[in-house]
C-alpha positions in Angstrom: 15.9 -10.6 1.7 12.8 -12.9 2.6 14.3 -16.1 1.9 10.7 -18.3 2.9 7.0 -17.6 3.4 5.2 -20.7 5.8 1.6 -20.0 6.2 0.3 -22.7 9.1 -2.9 -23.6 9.9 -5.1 -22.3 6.9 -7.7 -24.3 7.3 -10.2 -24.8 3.8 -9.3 -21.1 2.5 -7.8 -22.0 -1.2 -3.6 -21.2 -1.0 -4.1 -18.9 -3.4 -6.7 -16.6 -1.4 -3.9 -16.8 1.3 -0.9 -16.2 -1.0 -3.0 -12.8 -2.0 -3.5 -11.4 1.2 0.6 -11.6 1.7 2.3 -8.5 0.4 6.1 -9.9 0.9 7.5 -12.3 -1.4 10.7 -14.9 -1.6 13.4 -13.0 -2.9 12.5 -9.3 -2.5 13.5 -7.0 0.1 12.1 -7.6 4.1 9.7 -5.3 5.8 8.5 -5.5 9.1 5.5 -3.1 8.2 4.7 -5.5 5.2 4.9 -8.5 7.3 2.2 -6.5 9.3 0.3 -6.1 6.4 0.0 -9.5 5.6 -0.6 -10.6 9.5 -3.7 -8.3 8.6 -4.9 -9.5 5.6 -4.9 -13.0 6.5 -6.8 -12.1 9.8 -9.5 -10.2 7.4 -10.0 -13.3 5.8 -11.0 -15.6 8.0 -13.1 -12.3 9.5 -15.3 -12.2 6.4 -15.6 -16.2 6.8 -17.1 -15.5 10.5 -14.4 -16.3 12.5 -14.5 -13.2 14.8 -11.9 -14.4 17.3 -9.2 -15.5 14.4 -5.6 -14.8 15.4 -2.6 -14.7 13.5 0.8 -14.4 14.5 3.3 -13.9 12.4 7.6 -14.7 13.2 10.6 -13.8 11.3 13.8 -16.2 11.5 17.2 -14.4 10.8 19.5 -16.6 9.4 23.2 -16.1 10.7 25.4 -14.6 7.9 29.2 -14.3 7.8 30.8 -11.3 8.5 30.7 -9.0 5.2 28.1 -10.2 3.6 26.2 -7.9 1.8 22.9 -9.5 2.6 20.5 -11.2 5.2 17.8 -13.7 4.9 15.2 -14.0 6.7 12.1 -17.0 7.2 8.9 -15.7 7.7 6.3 -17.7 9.1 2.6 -17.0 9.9 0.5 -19.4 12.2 -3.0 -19.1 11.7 -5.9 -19.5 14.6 -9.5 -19.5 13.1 -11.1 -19.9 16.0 -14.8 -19.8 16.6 -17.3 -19.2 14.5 
């Protein structure tokens, strides 16, 4: 289960615009194609702003569970590079 989304280095796009272009949220079930997804859409948006060489990297933390449990957490955590214009 995605226990956290960080988003660093946004620069002036509105949270919101960010928030939109990640398709995981806290709470639902982890996806490492999803995660892609919103790797993706974050880079398209700084793209359309005309910020060719954007980068975005994105890094999932597993927290340690105890033996048993029925469920895993994870961080997820996406580092934005806008680069030039």
């Amino acid at each position: 289960m995605v226990s956290r989304i960080v988003v660093e280095g946004g620069g002036d796009v509105p949270p919101a615009e960010l928030d939109a272009a990640i398709v995981l949220r806290n709470g639902k079930p982890f996806s490492y194609l999803q995660a892609e997804e919103g790797r993706a859409g974050l880079t398209q948006i700084f793209t359309r702003r005309g910020h060719l060489y954007a980068r975005v990297e994105d890094e999932e933390s597993f927290e340690d569970v105890p033996e048993g449990a029925a469920v895993s957490r994870v961080e997820v955590r996406y580092r934005i590079q806008p680069g030039r214009w």
